[in-house]
C-alpha positions in Angstrom: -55.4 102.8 5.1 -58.5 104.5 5.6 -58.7 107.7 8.2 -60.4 105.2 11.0 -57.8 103.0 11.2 -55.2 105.8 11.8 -54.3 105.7 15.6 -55.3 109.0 17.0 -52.8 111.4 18.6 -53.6 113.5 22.0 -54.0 116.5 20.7 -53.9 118.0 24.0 -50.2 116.9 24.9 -47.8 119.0 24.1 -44.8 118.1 21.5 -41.3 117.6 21.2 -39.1 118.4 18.6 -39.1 115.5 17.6 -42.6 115.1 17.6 -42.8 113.2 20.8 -45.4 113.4 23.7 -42.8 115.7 26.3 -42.7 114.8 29.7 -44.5 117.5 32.4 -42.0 119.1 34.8 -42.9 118.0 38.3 -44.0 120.9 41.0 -40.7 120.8 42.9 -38.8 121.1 39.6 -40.6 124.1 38.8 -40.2 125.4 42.3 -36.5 125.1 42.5 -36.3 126.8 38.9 -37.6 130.2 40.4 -34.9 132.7 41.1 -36.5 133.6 44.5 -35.9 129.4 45.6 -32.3 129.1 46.7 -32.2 132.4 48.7 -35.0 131.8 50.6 -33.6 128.5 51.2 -30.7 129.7 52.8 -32.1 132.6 54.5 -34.6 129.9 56.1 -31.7 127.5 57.3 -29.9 130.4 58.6 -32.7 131.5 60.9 -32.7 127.7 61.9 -29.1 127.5 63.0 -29.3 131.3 64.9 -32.2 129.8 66.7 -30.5 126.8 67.7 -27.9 128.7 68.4 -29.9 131.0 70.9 -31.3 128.4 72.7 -28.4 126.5 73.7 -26.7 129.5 74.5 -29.7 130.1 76.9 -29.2 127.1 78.6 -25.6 127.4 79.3 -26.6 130.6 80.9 -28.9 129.1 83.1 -26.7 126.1 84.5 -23.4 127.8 85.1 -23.9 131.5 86.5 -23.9 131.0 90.4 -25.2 134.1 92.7 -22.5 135.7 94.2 -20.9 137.2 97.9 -20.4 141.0 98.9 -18.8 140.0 102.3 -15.7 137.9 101.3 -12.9 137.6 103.7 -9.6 137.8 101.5 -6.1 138.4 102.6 -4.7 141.2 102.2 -1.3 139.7 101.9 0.7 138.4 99.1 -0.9 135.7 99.2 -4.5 134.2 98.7 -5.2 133.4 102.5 -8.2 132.6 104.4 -8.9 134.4 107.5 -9.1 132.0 110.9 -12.1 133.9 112.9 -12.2 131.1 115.2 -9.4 131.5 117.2 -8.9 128.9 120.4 -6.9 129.3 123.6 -4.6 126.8 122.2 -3.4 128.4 119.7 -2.7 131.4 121.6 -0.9 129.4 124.3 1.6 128.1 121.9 2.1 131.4 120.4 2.8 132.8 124.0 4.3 129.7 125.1 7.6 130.7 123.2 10.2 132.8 125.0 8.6 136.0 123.9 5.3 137.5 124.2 4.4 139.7 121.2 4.9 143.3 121.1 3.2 145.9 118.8 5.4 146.4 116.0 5.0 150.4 116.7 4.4 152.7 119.5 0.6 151.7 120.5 0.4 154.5 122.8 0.9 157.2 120.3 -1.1 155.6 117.5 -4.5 154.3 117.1 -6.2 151.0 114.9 -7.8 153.6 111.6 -9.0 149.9 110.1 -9.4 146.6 112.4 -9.3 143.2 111.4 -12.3 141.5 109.9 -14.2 139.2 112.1 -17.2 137.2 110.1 -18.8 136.7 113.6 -18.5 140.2 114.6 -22.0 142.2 114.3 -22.7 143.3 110.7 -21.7 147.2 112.0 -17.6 146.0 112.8 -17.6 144.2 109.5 -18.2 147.3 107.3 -16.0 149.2 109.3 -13.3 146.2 108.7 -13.9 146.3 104.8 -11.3 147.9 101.9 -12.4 148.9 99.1 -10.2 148.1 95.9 -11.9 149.8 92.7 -15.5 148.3 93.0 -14.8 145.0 94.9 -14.5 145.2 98.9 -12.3 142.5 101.0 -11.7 141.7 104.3 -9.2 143.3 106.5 -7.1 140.7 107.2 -4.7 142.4 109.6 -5.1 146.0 111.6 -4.1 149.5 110.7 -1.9 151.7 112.9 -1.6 155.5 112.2 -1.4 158.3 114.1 -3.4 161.7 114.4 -1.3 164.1 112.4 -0.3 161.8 109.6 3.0 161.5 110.4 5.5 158.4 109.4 6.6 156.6 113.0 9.2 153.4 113.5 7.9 150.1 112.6 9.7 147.1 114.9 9.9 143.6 114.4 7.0 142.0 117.0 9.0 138.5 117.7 12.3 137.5 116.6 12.7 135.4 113.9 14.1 135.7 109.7 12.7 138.1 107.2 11.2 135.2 104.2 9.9 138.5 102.2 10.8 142.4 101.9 10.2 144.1 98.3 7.7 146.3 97.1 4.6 145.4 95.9 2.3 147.6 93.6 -0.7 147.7 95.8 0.2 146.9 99.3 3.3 149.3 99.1 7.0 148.2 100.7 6.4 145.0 102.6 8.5 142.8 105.0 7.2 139.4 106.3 9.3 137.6 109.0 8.5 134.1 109.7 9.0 132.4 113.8 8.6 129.6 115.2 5.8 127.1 115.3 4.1 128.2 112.3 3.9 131.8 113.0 4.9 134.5 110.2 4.4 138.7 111.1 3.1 140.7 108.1 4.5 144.4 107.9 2.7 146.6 104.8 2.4 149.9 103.5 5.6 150.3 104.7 8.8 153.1 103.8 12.7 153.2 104.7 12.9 149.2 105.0 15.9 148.6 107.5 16.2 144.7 105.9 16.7 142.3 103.8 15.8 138.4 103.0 17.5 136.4 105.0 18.4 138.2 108.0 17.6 137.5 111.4 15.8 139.7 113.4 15.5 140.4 117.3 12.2 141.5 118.7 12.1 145.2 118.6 14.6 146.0 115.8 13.5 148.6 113.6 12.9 147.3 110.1 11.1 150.0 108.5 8.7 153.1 108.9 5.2 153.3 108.3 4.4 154.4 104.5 1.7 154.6 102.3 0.0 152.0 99.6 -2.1 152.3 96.8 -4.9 149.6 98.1 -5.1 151.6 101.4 -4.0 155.3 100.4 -7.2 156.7 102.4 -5.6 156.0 105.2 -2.3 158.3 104.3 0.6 157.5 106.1 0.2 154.0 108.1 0.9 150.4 109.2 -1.2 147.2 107.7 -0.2 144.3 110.3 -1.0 140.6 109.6 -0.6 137.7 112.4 -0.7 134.3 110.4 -0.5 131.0 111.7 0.2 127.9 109.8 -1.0 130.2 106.8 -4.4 131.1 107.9 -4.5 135.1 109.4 -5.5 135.7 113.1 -6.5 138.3 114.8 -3.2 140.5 115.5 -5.6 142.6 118.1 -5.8 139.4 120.4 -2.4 138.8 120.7 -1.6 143.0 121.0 -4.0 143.2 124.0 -2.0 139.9 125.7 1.2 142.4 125.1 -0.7 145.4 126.5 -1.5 143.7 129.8 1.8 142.4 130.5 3.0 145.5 130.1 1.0 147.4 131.9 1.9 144.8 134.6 
């Protein structure tokens, strides 16, 4: 066989071992064989997922913070209670319709109201005065504060007759006594020292059940008397009720 009719072999294509024509690697093959490849890789599809990430976090933000309140009326009590600014004459009528008329729980002529009860409809001016401060958040006075000049502790009485429901101490509101009546109505007695009585006893209007103390959520005002008036568990206005009792008196 002469040299023409040899079949001629691409000298440009590279060889195997064998002496076969190898195969090219592809670009992506060659790619993925660099060290650099599978680092970057991951490095790329964890700034993916952080973005992701960052984004829905963004959006959660956005659709569940709500603005909120500095004026918020919350009981001072035991209790998470709402204060009732809207008092009617009904209500008072069937809380002086029993057989007694409410007295101040101490002796009004000797003390004076150091912090009065918040009133949402009262000018802006009251309702800072009516505010208590408890570390950086500020509630509504839900009752009235009775103290006297010289600091001194004085006898706290029961305002109506009826059964004390609560009397232990409590860590901010200091010795407490509650005492609940008829038709709904329930006294509050806080800040409170040398508490004459116990759960279950029945009072009389103008027994002594305590003296006036001191509390933690109120100590500016030193030695004192936080009184609530709730009815049907909403707090009143004590002050309404005490200047009823004033005028009869004075009668």
């Amino acid at each position: 066989m002469n040299d023409q009719n040899k079949p001629k072999l691409n000298e440009d294509s590279p060889k195997t071992a064998m002496g076969g024509t190898a195969v090219k690697p592809s670009a992506w093959r060659k790619l993925l064989s660099k060290k650099w490849t599978a680092p970057a890789a991951f490095m790329a599809a964890a700034a993916i997922i952080v973005t992701l990430m960052w984004i829905y976090q963004g959006a959660d933000e956005t659709t569940t913070t709500a603005p909120t309140t500095t004026d918020s009326a919350v009981s001072q009590g035991t209790t998470d209670e709402t204060a009732d600014t809207t008092e009617t004459e009904d209500t008072l009528e069937v809380i002086a319709s029993a057989n007694e008329t409410m007295q101040w729980p101490a002796d009004y002529t000797q003390l004076e109201v150091v912090s009065p009860f918040y009133d949402e409809k009262a000018p802006s001016e009251e309702r800072q005065a009516a505010l208590i401060q408890s570390g950086n958040t500020f509630m509504g006075n839900m009752g009235i504060d009775l103290a006297n000049a010289d600091d001194k502790t004085f006898d706290v009485n029961a305002a109506l007759s009826g059964k004390v429901t609560v009397a232990e101490q409590h860590p901010l509101n200091g010795s407490i006594v509650e005492i609940k009546h008829a038709d709904g109505l329930v006294t509050v007695y806080q800040s409170l020292s040398d508490v004459q009585v116990k759960v279950g006893d029945d009072v009389k209007q103008g027994t002594l059940i305590a003296r006036a103390g001191r509390s933690e959520l109120e100590k500016d005002l030193g030695t004192h008397l936080h009184f609530e008036v709730r009815k049907d568990g909403k707090a009143i206005n004590p002050n309404t009720l005490l200047t009823m009792a004033s005028a009869d008196a004075a009668q």
